[in-house]
N, C-alpha and C positions, 0 to 999 in steps of 0.2 A: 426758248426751246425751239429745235428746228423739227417737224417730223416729217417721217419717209414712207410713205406707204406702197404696199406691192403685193403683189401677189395674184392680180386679176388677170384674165385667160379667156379662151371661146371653152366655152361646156354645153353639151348637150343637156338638153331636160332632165331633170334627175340627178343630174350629175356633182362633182362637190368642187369648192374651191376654200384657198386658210388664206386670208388675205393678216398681212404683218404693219403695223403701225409702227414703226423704230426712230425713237424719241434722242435727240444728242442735245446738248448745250446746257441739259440743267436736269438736277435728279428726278428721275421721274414719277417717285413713287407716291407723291405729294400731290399727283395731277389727278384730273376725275379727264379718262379719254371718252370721245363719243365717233361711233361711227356714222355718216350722212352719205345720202345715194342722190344723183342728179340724173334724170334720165330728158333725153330730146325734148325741148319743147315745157319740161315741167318743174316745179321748184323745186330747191332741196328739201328732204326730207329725212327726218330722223329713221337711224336705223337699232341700232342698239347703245348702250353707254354701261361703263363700269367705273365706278367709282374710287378715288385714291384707294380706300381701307380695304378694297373687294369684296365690302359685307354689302354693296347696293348695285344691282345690275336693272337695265328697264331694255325691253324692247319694244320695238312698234310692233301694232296686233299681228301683221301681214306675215313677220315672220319667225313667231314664236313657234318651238319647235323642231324649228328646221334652222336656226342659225346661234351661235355661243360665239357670245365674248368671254375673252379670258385673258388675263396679262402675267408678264412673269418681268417683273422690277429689277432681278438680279441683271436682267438685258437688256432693262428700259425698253420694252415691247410688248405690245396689246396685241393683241390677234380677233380677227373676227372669221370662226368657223363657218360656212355655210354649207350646208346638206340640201339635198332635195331643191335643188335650185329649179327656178322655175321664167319662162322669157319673162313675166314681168319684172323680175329682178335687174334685169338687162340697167347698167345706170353706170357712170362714173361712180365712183365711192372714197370718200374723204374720211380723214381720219381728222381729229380736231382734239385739243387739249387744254383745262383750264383748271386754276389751283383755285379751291372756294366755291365750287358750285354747290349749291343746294341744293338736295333731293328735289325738289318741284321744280327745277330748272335743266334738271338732265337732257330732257330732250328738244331744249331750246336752244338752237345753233347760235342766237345771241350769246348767250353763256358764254361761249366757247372764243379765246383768246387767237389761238393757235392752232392755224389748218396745215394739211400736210397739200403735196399738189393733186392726189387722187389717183387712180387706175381703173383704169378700163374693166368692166366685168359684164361678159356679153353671155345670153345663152340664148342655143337655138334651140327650136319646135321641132 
């Protein structure tokens, strides 16, 4: 499976961004996706993940709240909302996909088969 991800932008503080995961080469609705943020300097890190069935979602603590994943299968595409964005967000952000993950593995970027290449998602102060 090939995925695309886009959607990231400069935002002021507060401000919002729907970043899109668009999944081609194989059905997507079988896959558990995960979102990951790399910022300067520091490792990837888990951001949020939804699971094939949509009945299991996790985020990391930082940004619960303020950011929803959701996917819609009929268009093979994941979406990661963010609200209330804030600079530490500031990070490249990877979308990643893998068929067979297990709840206790959602936020383990090992998991994950299938990265998309990322997008830029800057906010300023």
């Amino acid at each position: 499976v090939q995925l695309q991800a886009s959607g990231g932008g400069l935002v002021q503080t507060g401000g919002s961004l729907r970043l899109s995961c668009a999944a081609s080469g194989s059905t997507f609705r079988s896959y558990t996706v995960g979102w990951f943020r790399q910022a300067p300097g520091k490792e990837r890190e888990f951001v949020a993940s939804i699971r094939w069935n949509d009945r299991a979602k996790a985020y990391t603590e930082s940004v619960k709240g303020r950011f929803t994943i959701s996917r819609d299968n009929l268009e093979n595409t994941v979406y990661l909302q963010m609200n209330s964005l804030k600079p530490e967000d500031t990070a490249v952000y990877y979308c990643a996909a893998s068929q067979r993950i297990i709840i206790t593995s959602m936020k383990n970027p090992t998991a994950y088969r299938y990265w998309g290449q990322g997008t830029q998602v800057t906010v300023s102060s």
